[in-house]
C-alpha positions as CSV (number, residue, x, y, z in Angstrom):
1,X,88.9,128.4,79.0
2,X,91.8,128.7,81.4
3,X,91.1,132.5,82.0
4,X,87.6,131.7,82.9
5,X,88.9,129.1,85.2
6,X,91.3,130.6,87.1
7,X,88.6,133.1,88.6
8,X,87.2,130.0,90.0
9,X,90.8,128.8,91.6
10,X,93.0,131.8,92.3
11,X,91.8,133.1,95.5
12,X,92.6,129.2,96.7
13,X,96.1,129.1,95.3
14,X,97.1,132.3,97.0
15,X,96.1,130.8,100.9
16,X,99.0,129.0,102.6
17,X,97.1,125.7,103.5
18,X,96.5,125.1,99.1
19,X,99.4,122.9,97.9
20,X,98.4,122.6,94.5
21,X,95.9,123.0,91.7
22,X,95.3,120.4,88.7
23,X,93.1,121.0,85.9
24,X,92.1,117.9,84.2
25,X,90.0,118.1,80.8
26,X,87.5,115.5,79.6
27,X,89.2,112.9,77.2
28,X,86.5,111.5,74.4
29,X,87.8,107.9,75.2
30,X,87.6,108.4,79.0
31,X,85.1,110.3,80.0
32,X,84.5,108.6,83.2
33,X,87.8,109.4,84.2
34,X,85.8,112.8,84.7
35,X,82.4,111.6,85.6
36,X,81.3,113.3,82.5
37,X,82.4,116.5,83.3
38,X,83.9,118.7,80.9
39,X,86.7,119.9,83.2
40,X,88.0,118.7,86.6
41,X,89.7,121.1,89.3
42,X,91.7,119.1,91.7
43,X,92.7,121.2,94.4
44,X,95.2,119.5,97.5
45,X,95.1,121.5,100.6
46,X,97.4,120.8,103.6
47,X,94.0,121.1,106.1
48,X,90.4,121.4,106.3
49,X,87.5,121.5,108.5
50,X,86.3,118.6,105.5
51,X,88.2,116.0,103.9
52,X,86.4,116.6,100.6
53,X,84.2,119.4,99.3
54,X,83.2,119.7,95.8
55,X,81.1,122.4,94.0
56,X,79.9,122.0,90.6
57,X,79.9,124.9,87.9
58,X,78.7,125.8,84.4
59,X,79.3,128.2,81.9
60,X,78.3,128.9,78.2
61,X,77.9,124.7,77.1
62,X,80.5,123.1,79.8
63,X,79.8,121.7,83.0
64,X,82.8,122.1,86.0
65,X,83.8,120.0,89.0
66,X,85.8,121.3,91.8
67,X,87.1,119.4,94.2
68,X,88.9,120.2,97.1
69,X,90.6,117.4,99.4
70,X,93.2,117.3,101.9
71,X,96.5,116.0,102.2
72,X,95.6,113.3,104.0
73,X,92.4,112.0,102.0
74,X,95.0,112.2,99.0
75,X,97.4,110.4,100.9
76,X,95.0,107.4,101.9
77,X,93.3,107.5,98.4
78,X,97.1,106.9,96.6
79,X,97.5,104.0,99.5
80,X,94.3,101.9,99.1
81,X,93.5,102.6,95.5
82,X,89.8,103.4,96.3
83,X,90.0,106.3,94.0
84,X,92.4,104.9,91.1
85,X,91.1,108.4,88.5
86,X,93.0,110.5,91.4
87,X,96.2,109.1,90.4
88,X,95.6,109.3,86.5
89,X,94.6,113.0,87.3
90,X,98.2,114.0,89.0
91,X,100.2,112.3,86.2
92,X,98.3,113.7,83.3
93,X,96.3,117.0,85.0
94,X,97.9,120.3,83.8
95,X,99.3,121.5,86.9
96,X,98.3,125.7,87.3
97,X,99.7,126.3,90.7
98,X,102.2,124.2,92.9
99,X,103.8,125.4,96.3
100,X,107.1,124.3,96.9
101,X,107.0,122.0,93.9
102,X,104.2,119.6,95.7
103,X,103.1,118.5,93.0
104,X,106.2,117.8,90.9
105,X,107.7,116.1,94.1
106,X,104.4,113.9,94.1
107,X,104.2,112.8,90.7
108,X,108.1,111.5,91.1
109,X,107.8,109.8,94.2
110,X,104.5,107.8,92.0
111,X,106.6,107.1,89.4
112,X,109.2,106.3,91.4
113,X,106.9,104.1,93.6
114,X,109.5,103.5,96.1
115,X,110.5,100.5,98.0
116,X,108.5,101.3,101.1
117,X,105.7,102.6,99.5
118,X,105.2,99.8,97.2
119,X,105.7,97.4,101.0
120,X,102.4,99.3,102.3
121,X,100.3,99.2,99.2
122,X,101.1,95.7,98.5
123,X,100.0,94.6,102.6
124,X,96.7,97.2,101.8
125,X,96.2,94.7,98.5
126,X,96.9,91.6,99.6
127,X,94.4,92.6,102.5
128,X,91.8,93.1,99.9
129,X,92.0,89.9,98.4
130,X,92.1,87.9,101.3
131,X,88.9,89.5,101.9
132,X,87.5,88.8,98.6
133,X,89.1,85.5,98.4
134,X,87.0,84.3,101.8
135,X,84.0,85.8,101.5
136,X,84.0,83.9,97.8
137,X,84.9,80.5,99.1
138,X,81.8,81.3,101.6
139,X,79.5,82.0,98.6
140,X,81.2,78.7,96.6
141,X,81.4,76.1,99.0
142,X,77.3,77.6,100.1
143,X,76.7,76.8,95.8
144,X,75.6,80.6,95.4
145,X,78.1,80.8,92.6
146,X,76.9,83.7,90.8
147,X,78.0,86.0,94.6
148,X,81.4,83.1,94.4
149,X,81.9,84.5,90.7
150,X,81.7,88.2,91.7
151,X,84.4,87.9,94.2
152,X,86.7,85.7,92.1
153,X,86.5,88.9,90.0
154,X,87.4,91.5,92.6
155,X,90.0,88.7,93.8
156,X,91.8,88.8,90.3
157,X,91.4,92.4,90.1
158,X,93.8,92.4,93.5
159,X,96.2,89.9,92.4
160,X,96.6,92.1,89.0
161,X,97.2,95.1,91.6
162,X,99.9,93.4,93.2
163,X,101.6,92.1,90.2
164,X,101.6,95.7,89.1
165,X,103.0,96.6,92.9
166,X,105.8,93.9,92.5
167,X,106.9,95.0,89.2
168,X,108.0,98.7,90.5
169,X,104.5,100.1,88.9
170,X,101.1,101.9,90.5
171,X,98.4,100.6,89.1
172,X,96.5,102.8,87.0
173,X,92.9,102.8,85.7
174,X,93.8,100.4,83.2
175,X,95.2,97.6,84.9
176,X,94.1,94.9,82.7
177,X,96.2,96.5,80.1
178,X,99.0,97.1,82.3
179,X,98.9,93.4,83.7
180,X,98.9,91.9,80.2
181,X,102.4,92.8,79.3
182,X,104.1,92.4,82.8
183,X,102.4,89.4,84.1
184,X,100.4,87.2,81.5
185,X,100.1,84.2,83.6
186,X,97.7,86.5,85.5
187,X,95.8,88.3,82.5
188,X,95.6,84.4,81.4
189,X,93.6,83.2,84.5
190,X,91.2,86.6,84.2
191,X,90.7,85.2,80.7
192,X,90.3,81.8,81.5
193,X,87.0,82.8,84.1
194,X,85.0,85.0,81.8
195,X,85.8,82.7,77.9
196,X,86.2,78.9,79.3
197,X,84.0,76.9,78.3
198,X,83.3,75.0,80.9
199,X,81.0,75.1,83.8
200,X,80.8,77.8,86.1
201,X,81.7,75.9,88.9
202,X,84.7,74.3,87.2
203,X,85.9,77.5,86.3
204,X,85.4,79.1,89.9
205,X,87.1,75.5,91.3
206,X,90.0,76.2,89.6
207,X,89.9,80.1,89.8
208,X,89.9,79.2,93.6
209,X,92.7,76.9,93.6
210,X,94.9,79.4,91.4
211,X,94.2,82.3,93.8
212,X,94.7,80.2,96.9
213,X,99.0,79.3,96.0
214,X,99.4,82.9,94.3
215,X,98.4,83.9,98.0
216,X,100.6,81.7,99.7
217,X,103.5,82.4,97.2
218,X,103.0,86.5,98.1
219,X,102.3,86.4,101.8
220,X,106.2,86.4,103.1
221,X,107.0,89.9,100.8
222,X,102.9,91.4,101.2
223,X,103.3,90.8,105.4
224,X,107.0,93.0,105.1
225,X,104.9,96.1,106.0
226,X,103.0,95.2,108.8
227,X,105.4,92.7,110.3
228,X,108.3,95.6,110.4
229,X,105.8,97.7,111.7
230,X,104.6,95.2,114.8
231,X,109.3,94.9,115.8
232,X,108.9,98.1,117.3
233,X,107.5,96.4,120.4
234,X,107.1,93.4,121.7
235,X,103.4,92.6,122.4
236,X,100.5,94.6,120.4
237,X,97.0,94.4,121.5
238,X,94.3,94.7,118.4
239,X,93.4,98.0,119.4
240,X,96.9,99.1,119.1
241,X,97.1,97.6,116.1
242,X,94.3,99.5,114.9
243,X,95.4,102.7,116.3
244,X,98.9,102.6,114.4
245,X,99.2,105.8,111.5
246,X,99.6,103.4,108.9
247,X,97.8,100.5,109.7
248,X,94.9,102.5,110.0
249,X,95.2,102.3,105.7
250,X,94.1,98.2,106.5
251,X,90.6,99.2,107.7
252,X,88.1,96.7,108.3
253,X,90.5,94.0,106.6
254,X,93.4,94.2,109.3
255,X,91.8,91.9,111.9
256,X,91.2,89.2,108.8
257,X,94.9,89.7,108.4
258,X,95.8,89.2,111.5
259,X,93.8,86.2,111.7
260,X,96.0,85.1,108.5
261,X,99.5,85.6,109.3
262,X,98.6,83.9,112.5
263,X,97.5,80.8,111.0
264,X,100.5,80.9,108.6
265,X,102.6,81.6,111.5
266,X,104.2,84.7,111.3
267,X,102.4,86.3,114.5
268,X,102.0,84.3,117.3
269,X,98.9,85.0,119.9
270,X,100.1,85.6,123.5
271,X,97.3,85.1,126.2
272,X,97.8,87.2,129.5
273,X,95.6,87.0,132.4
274,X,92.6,89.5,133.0
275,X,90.8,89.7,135.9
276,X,88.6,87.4,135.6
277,X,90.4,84.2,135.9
278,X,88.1,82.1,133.3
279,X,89.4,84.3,130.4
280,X,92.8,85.4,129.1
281,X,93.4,89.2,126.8
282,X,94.7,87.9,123.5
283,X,97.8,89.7,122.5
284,X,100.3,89.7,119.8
285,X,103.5,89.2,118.1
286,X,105.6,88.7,115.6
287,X,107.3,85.2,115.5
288,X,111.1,85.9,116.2
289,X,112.3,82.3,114.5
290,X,110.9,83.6,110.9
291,X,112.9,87.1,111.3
């Protein structure tokens, strides 16, 4: 099957921009970890007029996926999580061609997860749940608690992340499995919304409650990245904010952020005059007496 494959990938391996080639094989438990396919080819190219293009092939009974991304979509994929099978891919994928050891250099610097890395995805996840955490206290405190209940999900699904995150690991596609044995008191409270017996709202009451102090207990160590990030200068603007390399991983959820560390006090908003004298530009920074 290899042979057959490689006609499909060689021409790709041998131009400069192609850093790599996985080939990942459809696993009976996990077949979603393929989206069905029989055979996944992963291939990581330095640039490209598109971030992603696919092409799907078949031969004799097997159905093919290839996939070819950049760098950079890679990059932000490992960063956010959006794509979790991506990173179950590179550690178990059979690598068939690497330049300069990419992809060996990329699997140890996930399993490594270093310090710094671990500081950005951790701000990216906290971020998340913030999100999440809001927008389910709207549905709550509104008694739509079905919409509350989704989000206390997705909330819990974060706050397993970042347990993961804390503990030196990258969260894989099995988290709740991974979260089990390094952080029960988590797993517990994912176990406590979907078997208690008591009423929904209870349960989302106290789900809330639970979230809310794990939130305030992580903020300090999940604001390291963004708040080293805004020392570089003294006053940021949002759109500067929003123009930063990295902060740009924050998306729509950086303003909300913002908005956050504010009210904990760990930026503080600086109004300067416009020219209109009635209203002030809003302008930030970080507070100097928490440094």
């Amino acid at each position: 099957m290899d042979y057959i494959l490689r006609s499909i990938y060689q021409e790709r391996a041998s131009q400069p921009e192609t850093l790599g080639v996985i080939l990942v094989n459809k696993r009976e438990d996990q077949i979603n970890l393929t989206d069905t396919f029989d055979t996944i080819l992963l291939i990581i190219v330095k640039e490209a007029q598109l971030p992603i293009f696919t092409k799907h092939y078949c031969y004799e009974n097997h159905k093919v996926a290839m996939h070819v991304i950049t760098e950079q979509l890679l990059n932000k994929w490992i960063y956010i999580g959006k794509n979790r099978r991506i990173v179950d891919w590179v550690f178990h994928g059979k690598v068939m061609f690497e330049r300069n050891e990419y992809l060996s250099n990329l699997k140890m610097e996930l399993e490594d997860f270093s310090y710094y890395g671990r500081k950005i995805k951790a701000g990216i996840q906290f971020a998340k749940l913030l999100r999440s955490y809001t927008e389910g206290k709207e549905f709550f405190q509104r008694g739509d608690h079905l919409d509350a209940y989704h989000h206390v999900v997705k909330s819990l699904q974060y706050l397993a992340r970042l347990s993961i995150i804390e503990n030196g690991l990258y969260p894989e596609v099995t988290v709740w499995s991974q979260v089990k044995k390094l952080e029960p008191s988590v797993y517990k409270l994912y176990e406590e919304l979907v078997t208690s017996r008591e009423s929904i709202e209870k349960r989302l009451e106290l789900l809330f409650l639970a979230i809310e102090f794990s939130m305030n207990s992580k903020v300090q160590s999940c604001s390291e990245h963004i708040m080293e990030i805004m020392q570089s200068k003294e006053l940021w603007t949002i759109q500067d904010l929003h123009n930063h390399q990295e902060l740009k991983f924050y998306s729509v959820e950086l303003e909300l952020f913002i908005e956050f560390l504010i009210e904990k006090g760990y930026i503080i908003v600086e109004r300067i005059h416009s020219k209109n004298e009635s209203i002030d530009h809003r302008l930030y920074r970080i507070n100097d007496t928490l440094k």
